[in-house]
C-alpha positions as CSV (number, residue, x, y, z in Angstrom):
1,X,-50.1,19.6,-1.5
2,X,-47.7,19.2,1.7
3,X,-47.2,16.4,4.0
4,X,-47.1,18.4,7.0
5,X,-50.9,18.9,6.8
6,X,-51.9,15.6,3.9
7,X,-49.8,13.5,6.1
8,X,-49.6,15.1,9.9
9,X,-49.8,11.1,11.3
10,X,-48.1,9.1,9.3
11,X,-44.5,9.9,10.6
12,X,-43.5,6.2,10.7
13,X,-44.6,6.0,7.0
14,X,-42.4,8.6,6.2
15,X,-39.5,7.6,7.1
16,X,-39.8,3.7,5.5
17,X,-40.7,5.6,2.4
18,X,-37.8,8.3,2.6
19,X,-35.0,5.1,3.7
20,X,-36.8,3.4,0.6
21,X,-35.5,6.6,-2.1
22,X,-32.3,6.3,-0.8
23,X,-32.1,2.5,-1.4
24,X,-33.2,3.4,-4.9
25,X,-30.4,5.8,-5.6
26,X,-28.2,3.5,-4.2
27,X,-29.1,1.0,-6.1
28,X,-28.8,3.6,-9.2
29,X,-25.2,4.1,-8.1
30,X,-24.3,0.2,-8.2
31,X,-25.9,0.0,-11.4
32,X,-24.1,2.7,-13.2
33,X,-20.8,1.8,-11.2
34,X,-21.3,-1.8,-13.0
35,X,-22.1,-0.1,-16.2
36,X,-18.4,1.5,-15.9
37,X,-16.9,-1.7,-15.5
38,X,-18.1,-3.5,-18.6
39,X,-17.4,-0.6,-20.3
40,X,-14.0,-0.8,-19.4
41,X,-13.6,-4.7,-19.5
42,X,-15.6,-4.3,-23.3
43,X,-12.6,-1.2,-24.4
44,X,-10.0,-4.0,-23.0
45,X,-11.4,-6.8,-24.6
46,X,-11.1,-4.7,-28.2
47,X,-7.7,-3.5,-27.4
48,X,-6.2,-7.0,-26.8
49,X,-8.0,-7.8,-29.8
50,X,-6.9,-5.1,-31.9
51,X,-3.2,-5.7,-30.5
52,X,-3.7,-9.4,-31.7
53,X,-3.9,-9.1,-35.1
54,X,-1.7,-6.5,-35.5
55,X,1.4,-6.8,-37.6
56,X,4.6,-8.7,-35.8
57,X,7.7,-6.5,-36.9
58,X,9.9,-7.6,-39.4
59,X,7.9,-10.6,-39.6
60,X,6.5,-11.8,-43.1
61,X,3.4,-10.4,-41.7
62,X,4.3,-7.2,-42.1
63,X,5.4,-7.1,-45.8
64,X,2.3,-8.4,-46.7
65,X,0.8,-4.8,-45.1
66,X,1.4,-3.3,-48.8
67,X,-1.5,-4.1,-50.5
68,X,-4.6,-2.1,-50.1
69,X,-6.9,-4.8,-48.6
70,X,-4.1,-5.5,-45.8
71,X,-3.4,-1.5,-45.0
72,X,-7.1,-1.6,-45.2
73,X,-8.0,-3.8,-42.1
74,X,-4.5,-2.3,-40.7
75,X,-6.7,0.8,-40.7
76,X,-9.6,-1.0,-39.2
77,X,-7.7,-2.1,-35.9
78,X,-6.2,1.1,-35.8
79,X,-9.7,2.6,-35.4
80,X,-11.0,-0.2,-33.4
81,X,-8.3,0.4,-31.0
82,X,-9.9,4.5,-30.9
83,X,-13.0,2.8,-30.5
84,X,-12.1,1.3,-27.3
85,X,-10.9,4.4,-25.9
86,X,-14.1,6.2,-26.4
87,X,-15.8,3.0,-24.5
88,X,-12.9,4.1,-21.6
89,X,-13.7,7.8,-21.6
90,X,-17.3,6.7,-21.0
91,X,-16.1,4.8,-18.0
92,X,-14.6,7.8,-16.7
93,X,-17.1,10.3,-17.0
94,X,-19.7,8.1,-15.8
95,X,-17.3,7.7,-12.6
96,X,-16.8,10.8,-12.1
97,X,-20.3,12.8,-12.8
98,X,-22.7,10.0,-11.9
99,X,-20.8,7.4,-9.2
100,X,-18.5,10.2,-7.5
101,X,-20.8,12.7,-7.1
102,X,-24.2,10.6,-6.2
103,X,-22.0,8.7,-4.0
104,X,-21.4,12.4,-2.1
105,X,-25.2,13.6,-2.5
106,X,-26.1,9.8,-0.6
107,X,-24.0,10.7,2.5
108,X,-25.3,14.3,2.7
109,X,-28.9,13.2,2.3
110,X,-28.6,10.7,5.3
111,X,-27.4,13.4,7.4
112,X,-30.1,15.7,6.6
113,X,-33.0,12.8,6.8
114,X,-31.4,11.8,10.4
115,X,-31.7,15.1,11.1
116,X,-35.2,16.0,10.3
117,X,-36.5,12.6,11.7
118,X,-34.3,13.4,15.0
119,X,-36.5,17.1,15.4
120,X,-39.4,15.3,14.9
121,X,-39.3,12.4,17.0
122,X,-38.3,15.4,19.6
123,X,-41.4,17.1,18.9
124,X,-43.4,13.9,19.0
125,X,-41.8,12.9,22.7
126,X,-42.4,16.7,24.0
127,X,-45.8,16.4,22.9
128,X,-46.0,13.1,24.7
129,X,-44.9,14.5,27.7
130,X,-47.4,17.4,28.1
131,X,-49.8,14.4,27.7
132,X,-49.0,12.8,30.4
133,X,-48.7,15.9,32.9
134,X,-52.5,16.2,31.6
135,X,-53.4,13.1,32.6
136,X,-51.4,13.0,36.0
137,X,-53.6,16.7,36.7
138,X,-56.6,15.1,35.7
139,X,-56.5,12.0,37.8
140,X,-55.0,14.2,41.0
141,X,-57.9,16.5,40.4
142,X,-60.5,13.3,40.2
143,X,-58.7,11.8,43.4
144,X,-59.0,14.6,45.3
145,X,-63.1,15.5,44.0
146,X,-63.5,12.2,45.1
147,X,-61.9,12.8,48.8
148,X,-63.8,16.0,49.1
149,X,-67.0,13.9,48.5
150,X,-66.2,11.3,51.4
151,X,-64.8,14.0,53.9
152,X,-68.0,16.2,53.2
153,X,-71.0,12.4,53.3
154,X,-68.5,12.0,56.9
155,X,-69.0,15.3,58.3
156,X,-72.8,14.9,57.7
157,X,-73.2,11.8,59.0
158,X,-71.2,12.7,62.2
159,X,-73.1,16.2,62.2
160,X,-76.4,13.8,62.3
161,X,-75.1,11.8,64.6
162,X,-76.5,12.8,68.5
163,X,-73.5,10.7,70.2
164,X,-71.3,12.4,68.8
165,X,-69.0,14.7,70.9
166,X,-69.3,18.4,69.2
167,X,-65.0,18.2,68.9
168,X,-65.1,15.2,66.3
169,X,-68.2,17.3,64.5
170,X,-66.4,20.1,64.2
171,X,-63.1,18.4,63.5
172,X,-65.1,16.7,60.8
173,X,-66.4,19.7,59.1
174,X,-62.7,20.9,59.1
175,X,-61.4,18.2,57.2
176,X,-64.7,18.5,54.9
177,X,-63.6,21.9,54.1
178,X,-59.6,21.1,54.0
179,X,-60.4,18.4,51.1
180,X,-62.8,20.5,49.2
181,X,-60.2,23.1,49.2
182,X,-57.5,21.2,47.3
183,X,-60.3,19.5,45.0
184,X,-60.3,23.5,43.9
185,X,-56.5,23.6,43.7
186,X,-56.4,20.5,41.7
187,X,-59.1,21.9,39.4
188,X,-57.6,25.0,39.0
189,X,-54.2,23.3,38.1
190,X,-55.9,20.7,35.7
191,X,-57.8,23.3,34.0
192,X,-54.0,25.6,33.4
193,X,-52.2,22.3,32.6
194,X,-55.3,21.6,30.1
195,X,-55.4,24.8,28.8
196,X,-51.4,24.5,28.2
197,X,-51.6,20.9,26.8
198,X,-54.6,22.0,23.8
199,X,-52.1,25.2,23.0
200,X,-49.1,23.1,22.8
201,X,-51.2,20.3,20.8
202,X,-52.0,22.9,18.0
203,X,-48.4,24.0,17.6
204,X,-47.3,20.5,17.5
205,X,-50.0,19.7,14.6
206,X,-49.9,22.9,12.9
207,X,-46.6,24.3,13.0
208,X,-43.7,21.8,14.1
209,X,-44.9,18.8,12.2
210,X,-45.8,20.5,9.3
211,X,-42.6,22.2,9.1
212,X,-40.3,19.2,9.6
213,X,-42.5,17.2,7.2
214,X,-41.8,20.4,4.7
215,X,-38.6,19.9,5.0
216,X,-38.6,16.2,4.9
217,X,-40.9,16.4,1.1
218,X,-38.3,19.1,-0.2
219,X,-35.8,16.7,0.6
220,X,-36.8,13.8,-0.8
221,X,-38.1,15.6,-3.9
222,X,-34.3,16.8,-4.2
223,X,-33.6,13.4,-4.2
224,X,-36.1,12.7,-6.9
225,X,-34.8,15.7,-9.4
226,X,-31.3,14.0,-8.6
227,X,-31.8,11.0,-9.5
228,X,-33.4,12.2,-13.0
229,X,-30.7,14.4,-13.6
230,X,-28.4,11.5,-13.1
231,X,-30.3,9.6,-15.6
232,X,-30.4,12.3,-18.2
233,X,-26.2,12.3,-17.3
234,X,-26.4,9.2,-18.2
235,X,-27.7,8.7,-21.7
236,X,-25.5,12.3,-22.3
237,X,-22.1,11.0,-21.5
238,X,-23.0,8.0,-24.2
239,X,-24.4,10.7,-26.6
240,X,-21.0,13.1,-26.4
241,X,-18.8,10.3,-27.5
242,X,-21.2,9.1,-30.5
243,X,-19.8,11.9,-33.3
244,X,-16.1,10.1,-32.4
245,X,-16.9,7.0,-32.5
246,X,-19.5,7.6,-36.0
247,X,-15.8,8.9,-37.6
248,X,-13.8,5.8,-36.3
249,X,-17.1,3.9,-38.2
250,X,-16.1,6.6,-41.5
251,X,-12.6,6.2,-41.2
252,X,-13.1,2.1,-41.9
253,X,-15.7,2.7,-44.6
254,X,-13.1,5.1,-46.1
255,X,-10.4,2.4,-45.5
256,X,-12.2,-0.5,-47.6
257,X,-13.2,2.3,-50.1
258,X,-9.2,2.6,-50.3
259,X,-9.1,-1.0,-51.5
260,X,-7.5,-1.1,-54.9
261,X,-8.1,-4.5,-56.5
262,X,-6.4,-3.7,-59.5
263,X,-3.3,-2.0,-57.2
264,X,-3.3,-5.0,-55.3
265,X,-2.7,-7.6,-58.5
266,X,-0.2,-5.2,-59.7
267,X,1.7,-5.9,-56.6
268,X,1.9,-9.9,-56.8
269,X,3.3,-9.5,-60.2
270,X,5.9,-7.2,-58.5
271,X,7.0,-9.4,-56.0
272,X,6.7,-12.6,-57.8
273,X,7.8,-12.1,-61.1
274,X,10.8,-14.1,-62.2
275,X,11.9,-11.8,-65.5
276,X,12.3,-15.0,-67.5
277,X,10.6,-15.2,-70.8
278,X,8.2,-18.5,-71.0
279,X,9.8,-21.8,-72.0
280,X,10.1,-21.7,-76.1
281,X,8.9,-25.2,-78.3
282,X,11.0,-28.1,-78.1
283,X,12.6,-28.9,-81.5
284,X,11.7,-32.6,-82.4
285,X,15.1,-34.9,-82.2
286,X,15.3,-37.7,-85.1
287,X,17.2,-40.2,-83.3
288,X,16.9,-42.1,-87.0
289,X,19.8,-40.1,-88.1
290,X,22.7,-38.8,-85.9
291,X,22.7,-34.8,-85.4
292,X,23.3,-32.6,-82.8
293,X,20.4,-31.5,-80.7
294,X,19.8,-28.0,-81.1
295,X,17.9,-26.2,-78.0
296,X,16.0,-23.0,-77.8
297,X,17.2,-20.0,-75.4
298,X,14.7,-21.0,-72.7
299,X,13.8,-24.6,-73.1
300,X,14.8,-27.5,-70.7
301,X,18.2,-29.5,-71.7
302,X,19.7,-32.3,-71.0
303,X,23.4,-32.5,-70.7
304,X,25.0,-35.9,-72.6
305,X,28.2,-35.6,-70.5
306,X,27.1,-37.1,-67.4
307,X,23.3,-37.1,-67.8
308,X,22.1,-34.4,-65.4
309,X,20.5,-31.4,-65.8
310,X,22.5,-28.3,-65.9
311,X,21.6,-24.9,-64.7
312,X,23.6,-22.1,-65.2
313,X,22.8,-18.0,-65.1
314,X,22.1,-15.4,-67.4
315,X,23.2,-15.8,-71.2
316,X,24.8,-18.5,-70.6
317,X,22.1,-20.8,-69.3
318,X,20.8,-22.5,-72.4
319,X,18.3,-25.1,-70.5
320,X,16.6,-22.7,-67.7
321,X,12.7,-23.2,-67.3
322,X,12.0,-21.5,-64.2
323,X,8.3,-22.4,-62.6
324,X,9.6,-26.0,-62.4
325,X,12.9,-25.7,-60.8
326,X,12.7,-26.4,-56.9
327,X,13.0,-23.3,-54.9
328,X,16.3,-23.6,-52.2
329,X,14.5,-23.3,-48.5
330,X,17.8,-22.3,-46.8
331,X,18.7,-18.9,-46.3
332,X,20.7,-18.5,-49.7
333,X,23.6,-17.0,-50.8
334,X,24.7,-13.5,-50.3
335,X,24.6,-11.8,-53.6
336,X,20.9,-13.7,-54.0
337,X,21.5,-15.6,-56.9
338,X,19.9,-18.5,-55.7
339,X,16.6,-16.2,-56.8
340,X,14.8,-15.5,-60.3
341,X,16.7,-12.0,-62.0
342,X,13.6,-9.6,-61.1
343,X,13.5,-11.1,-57.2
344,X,17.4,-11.0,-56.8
345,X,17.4,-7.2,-58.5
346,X,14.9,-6.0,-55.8
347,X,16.8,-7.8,-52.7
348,X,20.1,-6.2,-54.1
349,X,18.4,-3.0,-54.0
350,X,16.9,-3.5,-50.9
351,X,20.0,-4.2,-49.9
352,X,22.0,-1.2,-51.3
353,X,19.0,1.0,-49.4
354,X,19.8,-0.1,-45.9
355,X,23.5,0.0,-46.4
356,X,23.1,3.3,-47.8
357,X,20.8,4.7,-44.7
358,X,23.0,3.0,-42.8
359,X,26.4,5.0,-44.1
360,X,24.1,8.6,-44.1
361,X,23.7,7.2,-40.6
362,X,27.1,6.8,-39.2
363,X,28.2,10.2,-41.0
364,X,26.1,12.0,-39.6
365,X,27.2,11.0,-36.3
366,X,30.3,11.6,-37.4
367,X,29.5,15.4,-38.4
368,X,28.1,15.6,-35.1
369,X,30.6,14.8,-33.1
370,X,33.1,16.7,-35.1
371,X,30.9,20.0,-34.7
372,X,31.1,19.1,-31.1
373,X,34.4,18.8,-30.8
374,X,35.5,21.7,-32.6
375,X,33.3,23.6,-30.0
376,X,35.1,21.9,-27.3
377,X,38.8,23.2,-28.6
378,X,37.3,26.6,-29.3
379,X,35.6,26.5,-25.5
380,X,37.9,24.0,-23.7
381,X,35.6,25.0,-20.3
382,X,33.0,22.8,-22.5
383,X,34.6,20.1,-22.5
384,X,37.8,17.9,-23.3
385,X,38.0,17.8,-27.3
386,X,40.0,14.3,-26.5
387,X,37.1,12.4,-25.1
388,X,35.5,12.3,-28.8
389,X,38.5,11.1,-30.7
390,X,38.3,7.4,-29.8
391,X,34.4,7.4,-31.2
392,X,35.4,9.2,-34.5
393,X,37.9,6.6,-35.3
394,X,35.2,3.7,-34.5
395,X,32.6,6.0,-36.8
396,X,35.4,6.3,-39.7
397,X,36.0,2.4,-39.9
398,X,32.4,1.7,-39.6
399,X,31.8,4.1,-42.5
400,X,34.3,2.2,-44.7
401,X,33.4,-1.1,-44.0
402,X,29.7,-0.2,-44.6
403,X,31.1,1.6,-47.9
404,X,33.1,-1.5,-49.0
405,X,30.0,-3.7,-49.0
406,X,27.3,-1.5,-50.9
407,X,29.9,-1.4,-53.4
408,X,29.7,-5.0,-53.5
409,X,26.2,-5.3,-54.0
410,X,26.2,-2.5,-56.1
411,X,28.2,-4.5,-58.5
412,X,26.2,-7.5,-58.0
413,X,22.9,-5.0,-59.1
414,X,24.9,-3.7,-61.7
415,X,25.1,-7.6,-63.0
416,X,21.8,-8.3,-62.3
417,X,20.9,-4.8,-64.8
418,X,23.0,-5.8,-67.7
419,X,25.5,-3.2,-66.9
420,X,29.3,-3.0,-66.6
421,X,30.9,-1.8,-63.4
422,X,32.0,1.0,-65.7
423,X,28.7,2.2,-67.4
424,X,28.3,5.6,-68.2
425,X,26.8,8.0,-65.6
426,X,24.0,9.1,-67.5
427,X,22.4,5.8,-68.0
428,X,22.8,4.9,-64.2
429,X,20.6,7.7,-63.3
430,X,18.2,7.0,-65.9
431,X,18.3,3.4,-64.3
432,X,17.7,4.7,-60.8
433,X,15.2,7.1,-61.9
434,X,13.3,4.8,-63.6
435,X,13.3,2.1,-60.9
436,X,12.1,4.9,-58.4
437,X,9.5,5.9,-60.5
438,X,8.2,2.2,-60.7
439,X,8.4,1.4,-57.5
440,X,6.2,4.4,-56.4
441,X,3.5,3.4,-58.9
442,X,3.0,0.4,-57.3
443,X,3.5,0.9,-54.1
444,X,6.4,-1.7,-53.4
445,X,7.8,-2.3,-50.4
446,X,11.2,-2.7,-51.7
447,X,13.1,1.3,-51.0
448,X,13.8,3.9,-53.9
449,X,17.8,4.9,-53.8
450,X,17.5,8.4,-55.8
451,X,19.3,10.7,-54.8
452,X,17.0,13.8,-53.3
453,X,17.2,15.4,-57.1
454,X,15.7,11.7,-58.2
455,X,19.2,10.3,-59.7
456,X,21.8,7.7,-58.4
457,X,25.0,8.3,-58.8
458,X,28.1,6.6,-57.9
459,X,29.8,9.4,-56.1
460,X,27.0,9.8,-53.6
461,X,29.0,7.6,-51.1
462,X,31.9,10.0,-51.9
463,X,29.9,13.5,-51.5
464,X,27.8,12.5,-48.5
465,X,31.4,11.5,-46.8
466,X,32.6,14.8,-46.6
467,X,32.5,16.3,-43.8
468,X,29.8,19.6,-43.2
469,X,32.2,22.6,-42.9
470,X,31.8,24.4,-39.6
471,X,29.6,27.2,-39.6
472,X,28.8,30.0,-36.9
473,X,27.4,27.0,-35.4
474,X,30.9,26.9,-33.6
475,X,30.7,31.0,-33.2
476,X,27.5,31.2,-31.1
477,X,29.3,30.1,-27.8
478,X,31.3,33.0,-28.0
479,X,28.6,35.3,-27.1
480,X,27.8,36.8,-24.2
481,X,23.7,37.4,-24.7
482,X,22.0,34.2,-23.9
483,X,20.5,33.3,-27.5
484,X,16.6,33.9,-27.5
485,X,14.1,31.1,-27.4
486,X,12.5,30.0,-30.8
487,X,9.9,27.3,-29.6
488,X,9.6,24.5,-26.9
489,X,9.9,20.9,-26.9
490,X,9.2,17.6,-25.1
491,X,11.2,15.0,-24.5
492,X,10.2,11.8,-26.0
493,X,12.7,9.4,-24.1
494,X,15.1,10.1,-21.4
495,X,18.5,10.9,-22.9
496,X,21.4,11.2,-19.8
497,X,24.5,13.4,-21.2
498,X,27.6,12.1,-20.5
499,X,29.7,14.3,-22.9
500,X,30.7,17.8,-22.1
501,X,28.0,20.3,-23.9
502,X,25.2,17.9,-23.6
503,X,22.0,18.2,-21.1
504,X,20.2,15.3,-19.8
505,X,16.6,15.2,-19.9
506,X,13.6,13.2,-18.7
507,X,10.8,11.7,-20.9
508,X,7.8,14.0,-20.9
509,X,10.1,17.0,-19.7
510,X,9.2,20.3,-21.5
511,X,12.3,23.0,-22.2
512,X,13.6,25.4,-24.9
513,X,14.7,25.5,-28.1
514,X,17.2,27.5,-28.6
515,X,18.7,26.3,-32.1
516,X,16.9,24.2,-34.2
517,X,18.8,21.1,-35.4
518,X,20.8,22.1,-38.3
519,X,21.4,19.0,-39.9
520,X,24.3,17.4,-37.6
521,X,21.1,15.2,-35.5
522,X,21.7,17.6,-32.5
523,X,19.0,19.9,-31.2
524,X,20.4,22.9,-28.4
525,X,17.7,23.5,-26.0
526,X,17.6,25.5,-22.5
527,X,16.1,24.3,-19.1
528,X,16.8,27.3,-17.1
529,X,19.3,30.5,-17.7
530,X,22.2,28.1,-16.0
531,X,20.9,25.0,-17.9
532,X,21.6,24.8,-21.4
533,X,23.4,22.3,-23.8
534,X,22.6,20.1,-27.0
535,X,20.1,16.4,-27.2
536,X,19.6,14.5,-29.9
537,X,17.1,15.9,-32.6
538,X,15.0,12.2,-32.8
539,X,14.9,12.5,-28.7
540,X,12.2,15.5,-28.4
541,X,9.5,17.1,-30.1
542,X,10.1,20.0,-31.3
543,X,7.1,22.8,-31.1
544,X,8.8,26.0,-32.9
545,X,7.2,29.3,-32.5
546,X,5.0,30.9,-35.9
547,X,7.1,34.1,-36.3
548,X,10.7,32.2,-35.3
549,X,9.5,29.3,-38.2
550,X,8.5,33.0,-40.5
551,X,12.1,34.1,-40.0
């Protein structure tokens, strides 16, 4: 089966047909680069819609994230959002093996088909002209046959003729004999240029045309096994991202199978419950005889003085009934007592957490700083020890004003727990330890203040305020040997040192690690042998090597 010999004279065919396969992978490229645009516009479309139902921070929204069925669909738009970026990555490898590279293959294949057309619209006009110098020979050769016959019917008819002079005879029979002479030359030159024509007629038919034509068939089957592999590209580049996007379907199914209903109800109770006991029967009043109204610990009273209700707190309310008092819609005092005893407990201790992080905070700065400068006076090339004193001070008052008012609230709590200011340390840490313990089981938002052995203690503000003793942290400048490196890292942000013994750094920059962070916040890392110096720890990832994490 070849078109050079199935199809030798239907050239024009050939090439409508072969300008028609190109059209069709054309229009195979415009349909998968459309394809790649919804898929992109559909991975958009579920990102923006992940995005919009996402939590607001520190909104309302996301304290309700604690119970299971909420961290549940949290979940879900977490995976929905991986979801849409296995939609992108189909984009992209549908852009770049399909669209790129068809794209290439169509440009190449019109070259070659212009090509092979071009040799055999060449052969086609060669063959032409040797027609024509056939039929040019053949048509001299005719004329001058037909001349030859004239000149010869003239010489006879003169040669018959008795008044005719014997010159004119004879100049007759010479141009008789003159024209059958070239009648032989033009048959001799018809019969080579025929001979020529037939030889140059067979090649043409069975060599150049079918060749070209070969060529043209491979061509366009090339085209043909293209196109199909395309296809099969295709359906592939869906099938490779189908085990991803089957776990982001897993990971929701294991989300809602994470949904605690009993969890969940053990949380409203948290954060709703007053601590009050329910309302206690109201004694009846005989207003027949005059006696003095006696009223249970938690009923409502009524005040004779001036006829108003009166609320007070704690033992000494004797008329409180909770679920019907009006909640106050401003912003409240500060110590919280405009709420229930188990609601004001938790937003004290709250409370005492952040101040609390907040001191560990500022101290740690602090220690920082101090390490730093007591590197600076030990290596005054460093830097001037000077520049940090004005930032310690601002550190130290910060720390004591921060200290003054968890102590406030940690008397308020202390209130709020039936304690005394005074009460002995064992029972606070069996308070705290308690409290932490409860809080875990039920997953509450409100933050655990343990200590890191489980216990509170009072003195924690006292111990965490001393400062770290200097170590051979402050020694290690001293040497000569450049210290060896124990891992990499990356910078997360860009951090600019300003200070003496500090390196800036560009987000996504990868360096050194030379000394781990040690607990002072600061992390010493190396960009080059010249380049070396200290970033904050919560500024880079830190990547340490297996045997430096061994040692």
């Amino acid at each position: 089966m070849s078109w050079g010999t199935e199809l030798w004279d239907q050239f024009d065919n050939l090439e409508k047909h072969t300008q028609w396969g190109i059209d069709v992978l054309e229009k195979f490229i415009k349909f998968v680069k459309e394809r790649t645009e919804i898929e992109l516009s559909y991975a958009k479309q579920l990102r923006n819609l992940s995005k919009k139902y996402q939590p607001k921070k520190n909104s309302k929204e996301e304290e309700e994230y604690r119970y299971t069925s909420t961290r549940a669909f949290l979940a879900t738009l977490n995976e929905m959002n991986d979801y849409a970026g296995q939609h992108e990555v189909i984009s992209e490898n549908m852009t770049s093996l399909i669209t790129g590279e068809l794209t290439r293959y169509v440009q190449e294949l019109k070259q070659e088909r212009k090509s092979h057309f071009h040799d055999g619209r060449k052969a086609q006009q060669h063959i032409e002209t040797c027609w024509k110098q056939l039929e040019a020979s053949k048509r001299r050769f005719e004329r001058d046959c037909k001349e030859a016959d004239r000149a010869q019917q003239y010489f006879e008819k003169m040669d018959a003729d008795i008044n005719v002079t014997k010159a004119d005879v004879e100049k007759a029979r010479q141009q008789a004999q003159l024209r059958h002479q070239m009648a032989e030359d033009s048959k001799a030159e018809y019969s080579s240029t025929l001979q020529k024509f037939n030889s140059e007629q067979h090649d043409h038919y069975y060599t150049h045309i079918p060749n070209i034509f070969q060529k043209i068939q491979e061509m366009e089957e090339r085209r043909i096994v293209r196109i199909g592999e395309s296809m099969k590209t295709f359906a592939e580049v869906d099938r490779q991202v189908i085990p991803i996007i089957g776990k982001c379907l897993d990971e929701i199914t294991k989300a809602a199978e994470s949904i605690d209903h009993k969890n969940d109800s053990q949380l409203v109770i948290e954060a709703f419950k007053s601590g009050f006991e329910p309302p206690g029967d109201i004694d009846f009043e005989d207003f027949t005889q005059p006696m003095k109204r006696t009223v249970s610990e938690s009923s409502l009273s009524n005040s004779r003085g001036d006829g108003k209700s009166e609320l007070k707190f704690g033992g000494k309310s004797k008329g409180k009934l909770w679920p019907f008092i009006k909640k106050n819609k401003g912003a409240g005092p500060e110590d919280f007592s405009h709420l229930p005893p188990e609601q004001r407990r938790k937003k004290l201790q709250q409370k005492v957490d952040e101040l609390n992080k907040d001191i560990q905070k500022e101290m740690d700065q602090r220690d920082a700083l101090t390490k730093m400068k007591d590197v600076y006076i030990k290596n005054p090339q460093m830097g001037d020890a000077a520049s940090v004193d004005h930032r310690l001070a601002e550190l130290g008052q910060n720390i004591e004003k921060l200290r003054l008012e968890a102590q406030k609230f940690e008397g308020w709590l202390a209130e709020v727990e039936g304690r005394l200011p005074m009460r002995n340390e064992q029972a606070r840490r069996q308070s705290g330890l308690y409290e932490a313990q409860n809080t875990s089981a039920v997953n509450s938002c409100a933050q655990d203040r343990e200590s890191p052995d489980g216990s509170y203690t009072e003195e924690q503000s006292q111990e965490t305020e001393m400062k770290v003793p200097a170590t051979d942290f402050d020694d290690e400048f001293d040497d000569e040997e450049p210290l060896p490196t124990i891992g990499t890292c990356k910078a997360l942000y860009t951090f600019e040192g300003q200070n003496e013994g500090t390196i800036s750094v560009a987000e996504g920059e990868m360096l050194y690690v030379i000394e781990e962070d040690k607990g002072d916040g600061w992390t010493r890392i190396r960009r080059n042998e010249d380049e070396e110096g200290y970033v904050p720890t919560s500024y880079v990832e830190v990547y340490l090597d297996k045997n430096a994490k061994d040692s």
